[in-house]
Backbone as a chain_set.jsonl record, in Angstrom:
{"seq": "XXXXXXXXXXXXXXXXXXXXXXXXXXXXXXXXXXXXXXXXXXXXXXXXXXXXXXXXXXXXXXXXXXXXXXXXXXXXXXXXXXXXXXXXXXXXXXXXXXXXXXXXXXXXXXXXXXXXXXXXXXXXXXXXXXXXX", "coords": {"N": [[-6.581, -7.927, -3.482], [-9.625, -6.941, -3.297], [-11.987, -4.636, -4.668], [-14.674, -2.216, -4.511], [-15.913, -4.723, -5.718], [-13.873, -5.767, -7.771], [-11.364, -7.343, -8.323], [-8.192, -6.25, -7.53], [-4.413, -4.995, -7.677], [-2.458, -4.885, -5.094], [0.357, -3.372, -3.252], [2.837, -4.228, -0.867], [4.707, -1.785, 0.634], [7.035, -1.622, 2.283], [9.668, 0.201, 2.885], [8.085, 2.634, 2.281], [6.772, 5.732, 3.511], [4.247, 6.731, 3.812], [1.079, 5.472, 2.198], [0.212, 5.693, -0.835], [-1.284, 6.03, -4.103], [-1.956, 5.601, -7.137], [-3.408, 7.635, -9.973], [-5.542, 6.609, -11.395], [-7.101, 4.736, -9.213], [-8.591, 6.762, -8.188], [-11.287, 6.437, -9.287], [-12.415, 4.413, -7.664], [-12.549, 5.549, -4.576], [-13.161, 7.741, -1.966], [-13.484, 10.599, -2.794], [-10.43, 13.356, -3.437], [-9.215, 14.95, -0.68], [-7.647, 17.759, 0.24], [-6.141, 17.411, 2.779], [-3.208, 16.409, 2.481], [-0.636, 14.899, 3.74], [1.905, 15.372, 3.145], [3.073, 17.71, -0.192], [4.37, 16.538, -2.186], [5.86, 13.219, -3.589], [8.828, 11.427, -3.686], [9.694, 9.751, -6.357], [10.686, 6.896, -8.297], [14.4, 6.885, -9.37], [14.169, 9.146, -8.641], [12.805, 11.783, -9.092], [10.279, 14.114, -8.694], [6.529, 13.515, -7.781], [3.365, 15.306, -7.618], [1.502, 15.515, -4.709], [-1.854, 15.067, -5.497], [-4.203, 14.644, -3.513], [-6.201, 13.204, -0.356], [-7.579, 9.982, -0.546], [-9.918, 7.863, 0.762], [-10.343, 4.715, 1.081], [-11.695, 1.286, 0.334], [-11.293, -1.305, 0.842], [-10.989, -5.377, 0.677], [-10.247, -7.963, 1.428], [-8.47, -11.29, 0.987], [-10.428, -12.973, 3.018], [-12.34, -11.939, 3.386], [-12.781, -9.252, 5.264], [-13.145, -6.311, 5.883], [-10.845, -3.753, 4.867], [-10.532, -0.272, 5.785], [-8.682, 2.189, 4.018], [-6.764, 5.008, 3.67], [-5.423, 6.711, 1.434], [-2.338, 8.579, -0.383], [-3.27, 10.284, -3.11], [-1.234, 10.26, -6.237], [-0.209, 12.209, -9.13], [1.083, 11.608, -11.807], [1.206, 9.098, -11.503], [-0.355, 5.93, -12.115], [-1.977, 3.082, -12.263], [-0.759, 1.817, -10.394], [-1.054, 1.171, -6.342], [0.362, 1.363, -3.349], [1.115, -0.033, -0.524], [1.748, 1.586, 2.729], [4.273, 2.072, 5.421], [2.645, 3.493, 6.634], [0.193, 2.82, 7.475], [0.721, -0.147, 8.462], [1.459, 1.345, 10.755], [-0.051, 2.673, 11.905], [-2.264, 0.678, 12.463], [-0.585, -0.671, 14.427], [0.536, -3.035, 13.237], [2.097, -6.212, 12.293], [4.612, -7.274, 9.897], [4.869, -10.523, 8.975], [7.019, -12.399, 7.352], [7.871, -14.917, 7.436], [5.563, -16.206, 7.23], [4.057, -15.298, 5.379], [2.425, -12.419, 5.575], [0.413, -9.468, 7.181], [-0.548, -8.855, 10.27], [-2.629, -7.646, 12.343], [-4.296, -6.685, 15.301], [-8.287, -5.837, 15.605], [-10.896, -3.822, 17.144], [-11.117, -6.326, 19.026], [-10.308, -8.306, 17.458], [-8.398, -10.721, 15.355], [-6.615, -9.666, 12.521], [-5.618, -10.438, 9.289], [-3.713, -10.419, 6.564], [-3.104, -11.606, 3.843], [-0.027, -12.18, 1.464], [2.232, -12.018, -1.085], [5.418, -13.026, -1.81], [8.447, -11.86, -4.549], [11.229, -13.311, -6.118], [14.019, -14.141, -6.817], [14.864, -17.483, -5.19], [16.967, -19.277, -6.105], [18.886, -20.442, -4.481], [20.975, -17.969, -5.046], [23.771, -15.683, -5.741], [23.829, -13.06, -5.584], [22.172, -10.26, -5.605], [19.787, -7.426, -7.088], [19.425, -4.573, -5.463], [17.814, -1.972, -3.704], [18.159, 0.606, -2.131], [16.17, 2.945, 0.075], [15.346, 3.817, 2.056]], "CA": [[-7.628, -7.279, -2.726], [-11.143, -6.66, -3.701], [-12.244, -2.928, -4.449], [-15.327, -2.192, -5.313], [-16.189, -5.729, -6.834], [-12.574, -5.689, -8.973], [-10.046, -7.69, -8.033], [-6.861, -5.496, -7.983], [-3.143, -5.468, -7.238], [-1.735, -3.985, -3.875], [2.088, -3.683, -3.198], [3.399, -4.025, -0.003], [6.091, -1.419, 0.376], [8.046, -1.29, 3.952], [10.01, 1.201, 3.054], [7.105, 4.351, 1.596], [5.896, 6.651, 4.514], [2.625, 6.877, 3.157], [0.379, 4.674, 1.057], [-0.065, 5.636, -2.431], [-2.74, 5.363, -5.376], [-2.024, 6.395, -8.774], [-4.943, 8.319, -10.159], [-6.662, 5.491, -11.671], [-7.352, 4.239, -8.047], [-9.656, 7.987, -8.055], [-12.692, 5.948, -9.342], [-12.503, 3.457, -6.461], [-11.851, 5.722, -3.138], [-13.602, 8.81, -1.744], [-13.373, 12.578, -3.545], [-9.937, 13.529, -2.865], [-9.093, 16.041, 0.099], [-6.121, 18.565, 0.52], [-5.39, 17.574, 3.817], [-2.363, 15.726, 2.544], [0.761, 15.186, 4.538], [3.047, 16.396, 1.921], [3.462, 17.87, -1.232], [5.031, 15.56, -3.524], [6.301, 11.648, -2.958], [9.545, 10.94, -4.841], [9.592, 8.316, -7.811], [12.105, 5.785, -8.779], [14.698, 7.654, -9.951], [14.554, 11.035, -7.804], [11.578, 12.517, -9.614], [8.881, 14.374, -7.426], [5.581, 13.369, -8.136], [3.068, 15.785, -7.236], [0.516, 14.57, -4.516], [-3.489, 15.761, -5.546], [-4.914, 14.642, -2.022], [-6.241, 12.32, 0.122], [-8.977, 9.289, -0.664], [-9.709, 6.947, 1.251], [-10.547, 3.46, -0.125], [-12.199, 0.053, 1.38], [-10.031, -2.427, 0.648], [-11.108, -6.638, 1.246], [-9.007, -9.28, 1.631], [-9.192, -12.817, 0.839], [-10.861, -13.466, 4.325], [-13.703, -11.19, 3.687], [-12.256, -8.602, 6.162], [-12.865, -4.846, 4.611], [-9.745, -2.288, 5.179], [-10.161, 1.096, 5.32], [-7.399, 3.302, 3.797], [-6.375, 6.423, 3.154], [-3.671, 7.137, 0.294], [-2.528, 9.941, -1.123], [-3.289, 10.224, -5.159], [-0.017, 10.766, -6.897], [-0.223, 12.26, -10.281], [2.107, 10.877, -12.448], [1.048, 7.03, -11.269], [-1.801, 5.822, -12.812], [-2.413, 2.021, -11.762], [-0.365, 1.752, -8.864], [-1.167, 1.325, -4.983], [1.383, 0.947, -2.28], [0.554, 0.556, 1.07], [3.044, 1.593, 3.208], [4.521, 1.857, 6.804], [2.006, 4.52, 7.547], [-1.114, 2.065, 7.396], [1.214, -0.742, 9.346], [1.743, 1.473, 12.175], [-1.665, 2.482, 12.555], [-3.352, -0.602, 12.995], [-0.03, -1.618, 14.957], [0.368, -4.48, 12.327], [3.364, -6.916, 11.998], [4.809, -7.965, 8.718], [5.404, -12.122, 8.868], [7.651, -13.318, 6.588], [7.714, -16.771, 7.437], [3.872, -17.063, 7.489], [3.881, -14.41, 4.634], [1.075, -11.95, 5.982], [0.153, -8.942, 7.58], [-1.716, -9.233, 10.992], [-2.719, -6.828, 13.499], [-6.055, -6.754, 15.906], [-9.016, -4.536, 15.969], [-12.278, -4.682, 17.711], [-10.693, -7.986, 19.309], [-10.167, -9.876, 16.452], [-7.297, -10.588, 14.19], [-6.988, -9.108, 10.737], [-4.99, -11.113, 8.567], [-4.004, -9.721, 5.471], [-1.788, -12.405, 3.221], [1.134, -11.405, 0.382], [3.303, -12.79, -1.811], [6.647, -12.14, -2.037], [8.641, -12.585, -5.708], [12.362, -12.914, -6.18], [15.145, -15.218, -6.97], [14.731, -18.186, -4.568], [17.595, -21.125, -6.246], [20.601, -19.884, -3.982], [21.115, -16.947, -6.374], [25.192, -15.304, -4.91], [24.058, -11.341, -6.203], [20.959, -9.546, -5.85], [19.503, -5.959, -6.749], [18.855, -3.677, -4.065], [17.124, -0.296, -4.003], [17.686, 1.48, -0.39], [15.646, 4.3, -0.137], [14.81, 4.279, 3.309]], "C": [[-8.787, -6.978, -3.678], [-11.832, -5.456, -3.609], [-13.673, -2.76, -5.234], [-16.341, -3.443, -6.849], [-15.168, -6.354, -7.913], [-11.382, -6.142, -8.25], [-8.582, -6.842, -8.576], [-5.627, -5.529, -7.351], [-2.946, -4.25, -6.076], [-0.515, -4.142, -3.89], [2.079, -3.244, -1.924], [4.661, -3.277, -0.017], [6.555, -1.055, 1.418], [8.838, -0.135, 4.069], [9.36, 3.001, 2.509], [6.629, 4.345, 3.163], [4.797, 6.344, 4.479], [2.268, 5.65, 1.88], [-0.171, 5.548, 0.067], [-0.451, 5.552, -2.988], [-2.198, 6.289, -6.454], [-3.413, 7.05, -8.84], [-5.782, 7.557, -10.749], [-7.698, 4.998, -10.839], [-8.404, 5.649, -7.606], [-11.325, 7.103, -8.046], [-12.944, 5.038, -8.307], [-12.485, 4.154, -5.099], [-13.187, 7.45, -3.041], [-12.821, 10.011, -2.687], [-11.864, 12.874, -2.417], [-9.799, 14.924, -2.031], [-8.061, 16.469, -0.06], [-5.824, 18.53, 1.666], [-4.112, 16.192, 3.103], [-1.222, 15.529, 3.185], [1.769, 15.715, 3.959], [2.409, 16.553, 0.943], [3.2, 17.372, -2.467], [5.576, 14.644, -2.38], [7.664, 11.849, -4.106], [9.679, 9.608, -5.038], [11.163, 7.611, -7.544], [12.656, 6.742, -9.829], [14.996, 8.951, -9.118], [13.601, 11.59, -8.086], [10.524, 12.932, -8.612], [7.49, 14.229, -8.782], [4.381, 14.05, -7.192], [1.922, 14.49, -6.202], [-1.17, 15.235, -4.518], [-4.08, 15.583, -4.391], [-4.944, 13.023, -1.499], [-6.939, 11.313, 0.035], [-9.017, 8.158, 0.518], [-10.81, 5.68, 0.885], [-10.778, 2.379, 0.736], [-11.857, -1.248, 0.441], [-10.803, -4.34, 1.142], [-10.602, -7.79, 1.082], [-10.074, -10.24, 0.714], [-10.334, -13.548, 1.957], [-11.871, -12.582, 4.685], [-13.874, -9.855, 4.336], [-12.114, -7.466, 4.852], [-11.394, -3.885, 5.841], [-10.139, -0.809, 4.857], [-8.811, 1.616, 5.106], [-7.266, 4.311, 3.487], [-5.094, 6.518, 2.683], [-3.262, 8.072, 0.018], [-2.459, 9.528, -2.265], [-2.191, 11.158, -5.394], [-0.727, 11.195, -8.32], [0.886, 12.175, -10.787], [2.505, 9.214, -12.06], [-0.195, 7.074, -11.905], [-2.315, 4.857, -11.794], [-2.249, 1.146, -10.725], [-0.688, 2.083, -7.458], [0.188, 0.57, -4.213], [0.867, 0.958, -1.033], [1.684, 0.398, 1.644], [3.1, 1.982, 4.532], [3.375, 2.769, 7.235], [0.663, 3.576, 7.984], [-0.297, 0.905, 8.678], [1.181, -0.288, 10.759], [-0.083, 2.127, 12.846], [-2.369, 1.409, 12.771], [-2.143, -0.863, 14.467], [0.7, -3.247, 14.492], [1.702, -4.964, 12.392], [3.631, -7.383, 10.455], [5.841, -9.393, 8.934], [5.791, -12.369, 7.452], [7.889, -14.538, 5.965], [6.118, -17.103, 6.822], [3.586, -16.292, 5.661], [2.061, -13.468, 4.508], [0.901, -11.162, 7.049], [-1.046, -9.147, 8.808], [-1.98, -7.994, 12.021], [-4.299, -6.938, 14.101], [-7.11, -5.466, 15.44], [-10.626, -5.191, 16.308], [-11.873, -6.057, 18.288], [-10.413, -8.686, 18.849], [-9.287, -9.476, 15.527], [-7.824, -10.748, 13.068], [-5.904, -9.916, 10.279], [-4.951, -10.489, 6.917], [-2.957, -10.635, 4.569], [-1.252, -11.442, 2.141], [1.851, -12.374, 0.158], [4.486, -12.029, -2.108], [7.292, -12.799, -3.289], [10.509, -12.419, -5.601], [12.971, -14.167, -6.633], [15.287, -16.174, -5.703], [16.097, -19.721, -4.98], [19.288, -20.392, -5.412], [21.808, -18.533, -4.651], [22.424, -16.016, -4.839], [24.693, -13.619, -5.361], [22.522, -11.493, -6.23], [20.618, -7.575, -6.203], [19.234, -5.234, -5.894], [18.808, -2.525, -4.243], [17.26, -0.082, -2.818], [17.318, 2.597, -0.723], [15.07, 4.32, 0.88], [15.205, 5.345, 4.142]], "O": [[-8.586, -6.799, -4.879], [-12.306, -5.152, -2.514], [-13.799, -3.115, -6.406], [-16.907, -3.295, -7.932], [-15.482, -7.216, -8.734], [-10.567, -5.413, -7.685], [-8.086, -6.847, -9.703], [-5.66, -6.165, -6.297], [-3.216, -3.054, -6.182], [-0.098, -5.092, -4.553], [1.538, -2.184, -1.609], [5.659, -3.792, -0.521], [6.487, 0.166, 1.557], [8.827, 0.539, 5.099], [9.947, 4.079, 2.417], [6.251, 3.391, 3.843], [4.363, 5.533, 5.297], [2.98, 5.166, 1.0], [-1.196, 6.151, 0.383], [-0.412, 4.326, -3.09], [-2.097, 7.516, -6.461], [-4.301, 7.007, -7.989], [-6.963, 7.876, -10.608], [-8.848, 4.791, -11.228], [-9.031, 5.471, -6.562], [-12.197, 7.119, -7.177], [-14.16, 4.98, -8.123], [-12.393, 3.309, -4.209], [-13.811, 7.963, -3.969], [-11.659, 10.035, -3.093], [-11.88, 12.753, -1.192], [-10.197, 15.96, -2.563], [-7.239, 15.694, -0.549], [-5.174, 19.508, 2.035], [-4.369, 15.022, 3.387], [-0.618, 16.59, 3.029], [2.457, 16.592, 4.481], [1.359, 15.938, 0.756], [2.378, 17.548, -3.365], [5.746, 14.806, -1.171], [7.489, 12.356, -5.214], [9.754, 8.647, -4.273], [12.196, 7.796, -6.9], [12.045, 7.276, -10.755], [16.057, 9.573, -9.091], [13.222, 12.202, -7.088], [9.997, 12.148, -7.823], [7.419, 14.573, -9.962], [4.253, 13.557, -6.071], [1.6, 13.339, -6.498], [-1.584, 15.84, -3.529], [-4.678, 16.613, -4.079], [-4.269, 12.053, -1.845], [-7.496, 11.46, 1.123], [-7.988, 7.731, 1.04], [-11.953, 5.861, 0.465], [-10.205, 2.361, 1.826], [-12.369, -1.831, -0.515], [-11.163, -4.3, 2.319], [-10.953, -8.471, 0.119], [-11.191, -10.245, 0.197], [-10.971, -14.559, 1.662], [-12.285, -12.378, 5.826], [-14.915, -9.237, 4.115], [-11.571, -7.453, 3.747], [-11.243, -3.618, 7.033], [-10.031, -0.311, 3.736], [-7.913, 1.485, 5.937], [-8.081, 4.549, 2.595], [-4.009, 6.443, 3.261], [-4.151, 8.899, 0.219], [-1.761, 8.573, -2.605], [-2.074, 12.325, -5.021], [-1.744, 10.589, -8.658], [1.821, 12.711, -10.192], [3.486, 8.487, -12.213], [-0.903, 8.048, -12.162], [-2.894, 5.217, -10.769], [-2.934, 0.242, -10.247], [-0.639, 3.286, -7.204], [0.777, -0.474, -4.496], [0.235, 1.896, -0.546], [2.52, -0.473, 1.404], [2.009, 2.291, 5.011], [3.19, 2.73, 8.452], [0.203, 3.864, 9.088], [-0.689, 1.077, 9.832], [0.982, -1.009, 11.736], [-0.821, 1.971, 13.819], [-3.308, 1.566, 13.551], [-2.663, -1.211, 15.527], [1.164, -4.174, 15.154], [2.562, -4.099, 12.56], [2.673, -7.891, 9.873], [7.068, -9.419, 9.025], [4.984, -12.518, 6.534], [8.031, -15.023, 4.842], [5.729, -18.05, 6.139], [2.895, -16.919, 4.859], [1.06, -13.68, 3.823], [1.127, -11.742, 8.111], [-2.194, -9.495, 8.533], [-0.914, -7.489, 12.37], [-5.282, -7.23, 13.42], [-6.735, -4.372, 15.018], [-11.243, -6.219, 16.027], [-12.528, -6.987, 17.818], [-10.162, -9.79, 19.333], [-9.223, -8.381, 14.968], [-8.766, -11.386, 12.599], [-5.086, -10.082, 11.183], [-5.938, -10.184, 6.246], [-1.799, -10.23, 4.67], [-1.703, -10.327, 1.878], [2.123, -13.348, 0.86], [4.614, -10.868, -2.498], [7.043, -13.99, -3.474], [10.996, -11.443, -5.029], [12.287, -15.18, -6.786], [16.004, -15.589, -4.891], [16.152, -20.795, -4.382], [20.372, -20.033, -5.872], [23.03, -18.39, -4.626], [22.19, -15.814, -3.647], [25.711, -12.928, -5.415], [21.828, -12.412, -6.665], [21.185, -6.669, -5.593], [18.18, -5.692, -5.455], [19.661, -1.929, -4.899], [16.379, -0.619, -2.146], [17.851, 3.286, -1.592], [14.006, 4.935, 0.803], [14.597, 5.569, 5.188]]}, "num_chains": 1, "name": "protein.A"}
């Protein structure tokens, strides 16, 4: 995605509530607010990570198409964004697999948002798995 002129990394994460910004992601997004939905987010690991507020950030695809978002700024992330089920269900959005790519409408017209997914692909019998849903 495209922030501000700076190509930067997003993470799709299906299973976070809320979308996410380290505090790095501060210089890119609106002055954060205290209307946050919680607290603290917990880390990998168990760890609470406090959350400083809310920004919200304009996001643009490959397809030219700007996103608004709103994250909460974790402290104790720096360079990390997640976007997570909370952004999905607001638009309404689907996550394709097959096609690999986020779509949902607005104003009449489909948003398309592509992703890459990374993993062990040669018939691999054992994988890691994190549930934390």
């Amino acid at each position: 995605m495209m922030v501000d002129g700076d190509r930067r990394s997003v993470k799709l994460d299906s299973c976070a509530r809320y979308t996410v910004a380290g505090t790095d992601w501060m210089k890119y997004g609106d002055e954060p607010t205290k209307e946050a939905p919680v607290d603290y987010v917990e880390g990998i690991g168990g760890f609470l990570l406090n959350v400083v507020g809310i920004s919200r950030f304009q996001l643009t695809s490959v397809f030219d198409k700007v996103v608004a978002v709103d994250g909460c700024i974790v402290d104790g992330c720096t360079g990390d964004f997640l976007l997570g089920v909370d952004l999905m269900q607001k638009h309404g959005a689907t996550m394709d697999f097959e096609r690999n790519e986020i779509r949902y409408k607005e104003d009449s017209r489909a948003v398309v948002i592509p992703f890459r997914t990374s993993g062990v692909t040669n018939n691999a019998r054992m994988a890691a798995v994190r549930m934390v849903c």
